[in-house]
FILO-570215 format. One record per residue (C-alpha): residue number from 1; residue in one letter; x, y, z. Coordinates in nm, 3 decimals, m for minus. Example, Ala and Ser with C-alpha at 12.3 -4.5 7.8 and 13.67 -1.06 7.14 Angstrom:
+-----+---+---------+---------+---------+
!   k ! r !    east !   north !      up !
+-----+---+---------+---------+---------+
!   1 ! A !   1.230 !  m0.450 !   0.780 !
!   2 ! S !   1.367 !  m0.106 !   0.714 !
+-----+---+---------+---------+---------+
! end
This chain:
+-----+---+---------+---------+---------+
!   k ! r !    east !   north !      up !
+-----+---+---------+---------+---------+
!   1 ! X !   0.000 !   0.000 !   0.000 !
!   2 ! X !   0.121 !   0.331 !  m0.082 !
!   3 ! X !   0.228 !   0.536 !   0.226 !
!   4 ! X !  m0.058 !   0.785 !   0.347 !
!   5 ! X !   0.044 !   1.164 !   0.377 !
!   6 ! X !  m0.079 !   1.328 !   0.715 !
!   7 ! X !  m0.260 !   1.595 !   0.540 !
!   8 ! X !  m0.446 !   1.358 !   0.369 !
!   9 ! X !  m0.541 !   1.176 !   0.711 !
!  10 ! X !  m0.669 !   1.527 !   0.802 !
!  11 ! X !  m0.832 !   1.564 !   0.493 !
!  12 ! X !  m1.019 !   1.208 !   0.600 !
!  13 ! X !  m1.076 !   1.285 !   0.938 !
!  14 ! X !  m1.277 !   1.582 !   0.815 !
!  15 ! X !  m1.502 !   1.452 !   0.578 !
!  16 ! X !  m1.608 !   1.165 !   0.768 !
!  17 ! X !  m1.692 !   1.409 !   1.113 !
!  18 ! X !  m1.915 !   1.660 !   0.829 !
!  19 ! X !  m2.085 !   1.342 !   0.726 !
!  20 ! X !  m2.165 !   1.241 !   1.053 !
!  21 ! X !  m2.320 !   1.594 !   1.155 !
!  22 ! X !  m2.506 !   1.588 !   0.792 !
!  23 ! X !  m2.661 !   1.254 !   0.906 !
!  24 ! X !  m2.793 !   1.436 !   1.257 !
!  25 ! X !  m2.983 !   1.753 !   1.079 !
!  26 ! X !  m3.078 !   1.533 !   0.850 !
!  27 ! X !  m3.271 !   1.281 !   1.071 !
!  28 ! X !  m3.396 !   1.571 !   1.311 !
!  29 ! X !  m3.495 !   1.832 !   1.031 !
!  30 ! X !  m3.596 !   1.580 !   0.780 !
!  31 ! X !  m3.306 !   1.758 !   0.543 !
!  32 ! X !  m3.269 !   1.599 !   0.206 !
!  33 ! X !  m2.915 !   1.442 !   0.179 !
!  34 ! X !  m2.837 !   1.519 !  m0.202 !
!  35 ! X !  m2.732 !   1.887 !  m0.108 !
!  36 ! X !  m2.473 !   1.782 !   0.130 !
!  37 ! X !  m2.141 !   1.651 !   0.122 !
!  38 ! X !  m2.122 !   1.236 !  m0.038 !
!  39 ! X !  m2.170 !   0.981 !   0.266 !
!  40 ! X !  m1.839 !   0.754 !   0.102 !
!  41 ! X !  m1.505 !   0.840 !   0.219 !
!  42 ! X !  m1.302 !   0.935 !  m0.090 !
!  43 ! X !  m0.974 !   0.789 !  m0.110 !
!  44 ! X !  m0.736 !   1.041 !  m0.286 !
!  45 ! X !  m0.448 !   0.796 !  m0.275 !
!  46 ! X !  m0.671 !   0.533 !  m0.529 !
!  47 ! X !  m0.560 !   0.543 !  m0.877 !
!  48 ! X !  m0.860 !   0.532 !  m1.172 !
!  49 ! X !  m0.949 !   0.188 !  m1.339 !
!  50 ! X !  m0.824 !   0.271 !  m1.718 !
!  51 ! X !  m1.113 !   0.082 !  m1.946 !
!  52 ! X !  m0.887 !  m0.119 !  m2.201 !
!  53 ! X !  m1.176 !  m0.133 !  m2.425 !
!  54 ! X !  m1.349 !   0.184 !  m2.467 !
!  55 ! X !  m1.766 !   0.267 !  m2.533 !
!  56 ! X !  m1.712 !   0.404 !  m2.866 !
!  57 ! X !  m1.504 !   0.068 !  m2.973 !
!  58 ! X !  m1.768 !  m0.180 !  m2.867 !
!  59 ! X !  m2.024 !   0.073 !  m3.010 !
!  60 ! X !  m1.803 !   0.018 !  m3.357 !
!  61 ! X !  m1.791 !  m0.305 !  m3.330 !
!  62 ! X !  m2.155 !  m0.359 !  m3.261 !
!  63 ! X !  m2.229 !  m0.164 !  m3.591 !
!  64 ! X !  m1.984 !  m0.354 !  m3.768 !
!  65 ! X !  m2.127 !  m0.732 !  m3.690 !
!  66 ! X !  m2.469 !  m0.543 !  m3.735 !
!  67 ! X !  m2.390 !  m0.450 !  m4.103 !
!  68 ! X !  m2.154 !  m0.781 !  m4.121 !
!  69 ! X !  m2.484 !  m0.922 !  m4.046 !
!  70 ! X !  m2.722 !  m0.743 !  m4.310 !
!  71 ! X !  m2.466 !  m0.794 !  m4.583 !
!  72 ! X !  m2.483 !  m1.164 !  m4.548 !
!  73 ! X !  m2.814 !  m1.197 !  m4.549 !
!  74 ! X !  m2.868 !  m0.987 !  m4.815 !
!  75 ! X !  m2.604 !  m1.227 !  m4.984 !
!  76 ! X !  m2.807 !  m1.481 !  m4.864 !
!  77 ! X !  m3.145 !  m1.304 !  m5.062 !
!  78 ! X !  m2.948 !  m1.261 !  m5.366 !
!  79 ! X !  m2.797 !  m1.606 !  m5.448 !
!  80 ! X !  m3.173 !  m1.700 !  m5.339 !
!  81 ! X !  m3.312 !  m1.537 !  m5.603 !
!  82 ! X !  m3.046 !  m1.621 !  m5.904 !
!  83 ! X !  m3.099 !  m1.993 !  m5.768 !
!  84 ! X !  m3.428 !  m1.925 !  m5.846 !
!  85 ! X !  m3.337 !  m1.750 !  m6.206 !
!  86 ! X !  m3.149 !  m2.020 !  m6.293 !
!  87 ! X !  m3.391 !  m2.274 !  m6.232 !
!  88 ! X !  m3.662 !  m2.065 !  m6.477 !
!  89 ! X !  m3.417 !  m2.034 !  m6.711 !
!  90 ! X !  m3.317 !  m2.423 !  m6.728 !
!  91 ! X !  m3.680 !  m2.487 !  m6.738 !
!  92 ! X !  m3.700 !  m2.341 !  m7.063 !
!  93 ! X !  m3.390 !  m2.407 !  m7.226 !
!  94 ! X !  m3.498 !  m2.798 !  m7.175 !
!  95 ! X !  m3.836 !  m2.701 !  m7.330 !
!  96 ! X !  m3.658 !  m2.583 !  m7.645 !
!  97 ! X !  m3.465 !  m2.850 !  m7.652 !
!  98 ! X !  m3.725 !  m3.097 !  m7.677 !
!  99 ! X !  m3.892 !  m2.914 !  m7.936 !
! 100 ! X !  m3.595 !  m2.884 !  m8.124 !
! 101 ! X !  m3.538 !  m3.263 !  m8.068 !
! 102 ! X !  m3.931 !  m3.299 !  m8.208 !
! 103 ! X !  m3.861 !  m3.097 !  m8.493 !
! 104 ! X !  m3.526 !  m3.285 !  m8.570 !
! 105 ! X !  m3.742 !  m3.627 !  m8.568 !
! 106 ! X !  m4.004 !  m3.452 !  m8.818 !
! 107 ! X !  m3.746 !  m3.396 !  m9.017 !
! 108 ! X !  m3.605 !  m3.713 !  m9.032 !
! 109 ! X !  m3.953 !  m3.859 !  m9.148 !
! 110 ! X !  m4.032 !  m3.642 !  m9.368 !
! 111 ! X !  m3.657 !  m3.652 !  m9.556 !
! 112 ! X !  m3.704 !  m4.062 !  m9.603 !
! 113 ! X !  m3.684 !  m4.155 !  m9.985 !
! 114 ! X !  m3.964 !  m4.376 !  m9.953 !
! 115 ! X !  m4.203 !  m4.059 !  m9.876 !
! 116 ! X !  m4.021 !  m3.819 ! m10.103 !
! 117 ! X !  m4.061 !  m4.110 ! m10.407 !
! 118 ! X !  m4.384 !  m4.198 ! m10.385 !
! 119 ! X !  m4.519 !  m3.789 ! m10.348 !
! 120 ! X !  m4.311 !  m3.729 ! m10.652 !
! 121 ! X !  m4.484 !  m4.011 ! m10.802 !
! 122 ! X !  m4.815 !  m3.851 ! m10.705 !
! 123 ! X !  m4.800 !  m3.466 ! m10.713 !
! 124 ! X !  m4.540 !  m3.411 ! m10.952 !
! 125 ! X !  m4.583 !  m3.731 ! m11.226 !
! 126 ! X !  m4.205 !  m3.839 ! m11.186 !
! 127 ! X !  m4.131 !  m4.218 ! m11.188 !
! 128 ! X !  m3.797 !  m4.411 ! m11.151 !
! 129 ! X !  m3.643 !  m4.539 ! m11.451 !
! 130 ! X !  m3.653 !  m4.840 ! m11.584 !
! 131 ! X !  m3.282 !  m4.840 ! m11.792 !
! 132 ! X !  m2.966 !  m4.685 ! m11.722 !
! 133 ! X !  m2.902 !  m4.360 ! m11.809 !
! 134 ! X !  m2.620 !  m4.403 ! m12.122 !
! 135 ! X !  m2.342 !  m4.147 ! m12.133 !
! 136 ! X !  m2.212 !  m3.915 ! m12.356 !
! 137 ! X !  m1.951 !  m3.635 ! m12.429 !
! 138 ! X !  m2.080 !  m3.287 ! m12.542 !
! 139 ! X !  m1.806 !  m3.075 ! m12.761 !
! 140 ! X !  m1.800 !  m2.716 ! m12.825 !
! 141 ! X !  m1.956 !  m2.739 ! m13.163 !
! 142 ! X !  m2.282 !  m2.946 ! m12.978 !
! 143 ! X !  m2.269 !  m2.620 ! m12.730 !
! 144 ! X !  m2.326 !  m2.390 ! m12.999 !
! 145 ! X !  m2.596 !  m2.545 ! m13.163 !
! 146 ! X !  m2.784 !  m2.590 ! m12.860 !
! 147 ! X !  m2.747 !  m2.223 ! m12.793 !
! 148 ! X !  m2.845 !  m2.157 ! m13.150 !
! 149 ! X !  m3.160 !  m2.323 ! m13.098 !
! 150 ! X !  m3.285 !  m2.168 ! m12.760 !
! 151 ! X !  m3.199 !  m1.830 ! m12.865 !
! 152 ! X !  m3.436 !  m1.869 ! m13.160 !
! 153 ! X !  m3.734 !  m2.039 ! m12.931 !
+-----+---+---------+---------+---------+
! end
């Protein structure tokens, strides 16, 4: 303990007998004790308690998890709805998908030459032949001739 000065005893001594004479009026007069002098002893050789953390830090820091907090939920509420986006937008790329693989079959069936045959058998008079087609080789002089005769048609 640290070593007490005598004025400060003094200063002790004197506080404590005014307290003690406050307490008397104030039980015979019915005095109010908030205008006198504190009842405690102060103790002027007792050092202040330093906070290591102040108020406006843990104030800070309160704010902080509280917008730590909103931001992740909001995160949270975003993905959410992009998950959701996604989804939609899966939905209907497998939709055209399957109508592209329904138009692929129709085309398929409709591109057989069994079908194609026998409607240009029908609609447009054609037929298969019957002997091979013979070959032949068409000079210049053939060329001419042939243009001769559909420029004068």
């Amino acid at each position: 303990m640290a070593k007490k000065l005598s004025s400060d005893v003094a200063e002790l001594v004197h506080r404590a007998q005014s307290d003690v004479s406050a307490r008397e009026n104030r039980y015979v007069y019915g005095d109010s004790s908030a205008s006198r002098a504190p009842r405690f002893v102060v103790r002027p050789n007792k050092k202040g308690v330093d906070r290591k953390v102040s108020t406006f830090s843990i104030i800070v820091l309160l704010f902080g998890f509280g917008f730590a907090i909103v931001s992740y939920i909001g995160n949270i509420i975003a993905v959410n709805g992009l998950a959701a986006e996604v989804n939609q937008l899966q939905a209907q790329y497998d939709k055209l998908v399957n109508g592209n693989a329904v138009l692929k079959a129709e085309i398929n069936r409709k591109s057989g030459w069994e079908r194609i045959g026998k409607i240009a058998g029908e609609q447009v008079g054609l037929r298969y032949l019957k002997e091979q087609p013979t070959l032949f080789n068409v000079d210049d002089d053939m060329m001419e001739e042939a243009r001769k005769r559909s420029q004068t048609k």
